[in-house]
C-alpha positions as CSV (number, residue, x, y, z in Angstrom):
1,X,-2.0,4.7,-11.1
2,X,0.3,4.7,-14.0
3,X,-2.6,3.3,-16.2
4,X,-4.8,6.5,-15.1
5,X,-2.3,8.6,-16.0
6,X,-1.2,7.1,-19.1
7,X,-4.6,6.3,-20.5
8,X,-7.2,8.3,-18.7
9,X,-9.6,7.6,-21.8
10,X,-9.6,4.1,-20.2
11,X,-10.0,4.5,-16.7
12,X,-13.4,5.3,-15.3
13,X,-12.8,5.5,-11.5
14,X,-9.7,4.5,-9.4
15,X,-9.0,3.2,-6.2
16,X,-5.5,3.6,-4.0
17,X,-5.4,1.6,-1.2
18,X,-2.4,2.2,1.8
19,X,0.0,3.0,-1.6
20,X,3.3,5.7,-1.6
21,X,4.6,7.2,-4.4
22,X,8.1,7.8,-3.5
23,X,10.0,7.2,-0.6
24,X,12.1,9.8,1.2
25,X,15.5,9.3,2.4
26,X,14.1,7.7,5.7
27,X,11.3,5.4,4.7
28,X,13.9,4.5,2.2
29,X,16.7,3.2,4.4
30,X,14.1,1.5,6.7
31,X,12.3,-0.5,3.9
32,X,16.1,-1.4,2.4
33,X,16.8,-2.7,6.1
34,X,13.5,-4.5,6.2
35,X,13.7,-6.6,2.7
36,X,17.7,-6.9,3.3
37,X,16.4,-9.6,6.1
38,X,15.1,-11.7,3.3
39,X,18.9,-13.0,2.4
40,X,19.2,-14.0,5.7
41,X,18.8,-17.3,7.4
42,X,15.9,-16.9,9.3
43,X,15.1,-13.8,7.5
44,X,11.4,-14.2,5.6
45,X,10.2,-15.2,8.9
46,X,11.6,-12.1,10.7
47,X,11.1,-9.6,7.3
48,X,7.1,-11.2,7.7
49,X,6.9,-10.4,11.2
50,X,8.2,-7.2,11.1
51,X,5.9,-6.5,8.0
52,X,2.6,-7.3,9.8
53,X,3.9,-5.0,12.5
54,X,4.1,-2.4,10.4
55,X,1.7,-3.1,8.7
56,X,-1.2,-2.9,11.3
57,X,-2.7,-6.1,11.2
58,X,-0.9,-8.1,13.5
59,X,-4.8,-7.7,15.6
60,X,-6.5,-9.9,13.3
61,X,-5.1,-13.7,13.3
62,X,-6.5,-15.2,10.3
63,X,-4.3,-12.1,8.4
64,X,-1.5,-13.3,10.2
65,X,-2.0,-16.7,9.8
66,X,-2.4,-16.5,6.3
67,X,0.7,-14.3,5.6
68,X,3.0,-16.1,7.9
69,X,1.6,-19.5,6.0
70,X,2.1,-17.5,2.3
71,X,6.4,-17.0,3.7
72,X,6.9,-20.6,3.2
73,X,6.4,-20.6,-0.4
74,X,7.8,-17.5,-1.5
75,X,11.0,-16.4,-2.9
76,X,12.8,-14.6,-0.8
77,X,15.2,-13.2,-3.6
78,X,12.7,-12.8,-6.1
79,X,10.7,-10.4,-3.6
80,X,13.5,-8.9,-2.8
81,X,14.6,-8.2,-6.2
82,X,11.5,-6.7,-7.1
83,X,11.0,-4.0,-4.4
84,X,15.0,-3.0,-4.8
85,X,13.8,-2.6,-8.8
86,X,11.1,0.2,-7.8
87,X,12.6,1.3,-4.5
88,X,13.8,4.8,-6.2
89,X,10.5,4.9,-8.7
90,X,8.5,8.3,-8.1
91,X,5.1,8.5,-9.2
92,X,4.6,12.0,-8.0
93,X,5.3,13.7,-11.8
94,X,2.8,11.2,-13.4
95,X,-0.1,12.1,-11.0
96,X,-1.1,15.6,-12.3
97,X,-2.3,13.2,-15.5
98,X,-4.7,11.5,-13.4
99,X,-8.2,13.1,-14.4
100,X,-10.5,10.4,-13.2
101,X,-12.5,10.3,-9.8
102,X,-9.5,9.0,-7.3
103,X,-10.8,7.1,-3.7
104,X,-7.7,6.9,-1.4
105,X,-8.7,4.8,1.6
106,X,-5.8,5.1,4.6
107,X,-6.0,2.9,7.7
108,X,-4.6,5.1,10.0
109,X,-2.7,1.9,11.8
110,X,-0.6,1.7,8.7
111,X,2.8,2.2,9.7
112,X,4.1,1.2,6.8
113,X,2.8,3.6,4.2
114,X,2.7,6.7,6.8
115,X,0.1,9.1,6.0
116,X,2.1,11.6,4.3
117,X,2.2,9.9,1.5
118,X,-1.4,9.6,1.1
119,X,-1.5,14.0,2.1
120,X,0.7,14.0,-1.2
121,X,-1.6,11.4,-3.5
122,X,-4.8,14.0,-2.5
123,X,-2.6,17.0,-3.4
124,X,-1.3,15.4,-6.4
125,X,-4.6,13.9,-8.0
126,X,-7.1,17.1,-9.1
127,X,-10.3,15.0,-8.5
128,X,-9.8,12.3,-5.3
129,X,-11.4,12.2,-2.3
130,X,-9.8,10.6,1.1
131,X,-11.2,7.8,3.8
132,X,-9.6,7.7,6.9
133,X,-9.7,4.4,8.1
134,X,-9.1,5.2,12.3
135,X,-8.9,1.5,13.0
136,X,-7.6,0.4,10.0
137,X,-4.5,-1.4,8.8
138,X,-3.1,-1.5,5.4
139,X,-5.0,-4.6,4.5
140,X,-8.7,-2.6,5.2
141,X,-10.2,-4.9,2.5
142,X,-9.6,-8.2,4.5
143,X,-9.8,-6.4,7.9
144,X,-13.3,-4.9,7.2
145,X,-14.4,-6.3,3.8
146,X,-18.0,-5.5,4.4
147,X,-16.8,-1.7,5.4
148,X,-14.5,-1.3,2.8
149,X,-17.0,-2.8,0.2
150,X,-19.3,-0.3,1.1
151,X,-16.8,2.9,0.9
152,X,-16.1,1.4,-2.3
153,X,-19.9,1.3,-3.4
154,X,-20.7,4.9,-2.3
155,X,-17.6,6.0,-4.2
156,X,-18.4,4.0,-7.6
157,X,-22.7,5.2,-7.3
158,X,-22.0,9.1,-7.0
């Protein structure tokens, strides 16, 4: 998104999947507990669990399997250190500068980007249009590729 909004000349179309722009007070102290369990022992496994919770996916195994595999070889502080750099970033003033066609695609079983955030992205952005997702997680492009391929390809051919 920043791209788009820094350099609209070089953007054609953009996709936001399951994203939030800000986080208020809230979400904010929620997500702070949730990657706080990665300094602890025990922690990326619990922080993972929790995530795929929230996250919506926890019906599809090979997701789970797959994450819960990727915990092993991450590192925990590194993660951690990234998402406490952009925990207080807000996108919301460089979104009016977004002129290009905008697809935001929401599973609706997203717990962890709620669906406000997504009401603000469409309010934000002049030109975007929404998919619901009623089934969907926040991983719709590995839950439903062939769906999600689709919405993508109707988006890009109008």
């Amino acid at each position: 998104m920043d791209l788009a909004a820094r350099r609209p000349g070089r953007i054609t179309h953009l996709l936001v999947v399951n994203a939030f722009i800000h986080l208020n007070s809230a979400d904010r102290f929620e997500r702070l507990n949730l990657y706080r369990l990665l300094s602890l022992p025990e922690g990326p496994k619990r922080w993972a669990e929790r995530l795929i919770a929230a996250m919506g996916v926890g019906q599809y195994p090979s997701i789970v399997r797959g994450f819960l595999k990727s915990v092993v070889d991450l590192d925990p502080a590194h993660i951690q250190r990234i998402f406490f750099e952009l925990i207080d970033y807000d996108q919301r003033p460089q979104l009016k500068n977004i002129v290009v066609r905008t697809l935001l695609i929401r599973g609706e079983q997203d717990h962890f980007v709620p669906g406000y955030y997504v009401e603000d992205l469409q309010h934000l952005i002049h030109d975007s249009v929404l998919v619901s997702l009623p089934d969907g997680g926040h991983l719709p492009y590995l839950e439903a590729p062939e769906r999600f391929n689709q919405i993508l390809n109707d988006f890009c051919l109008k």
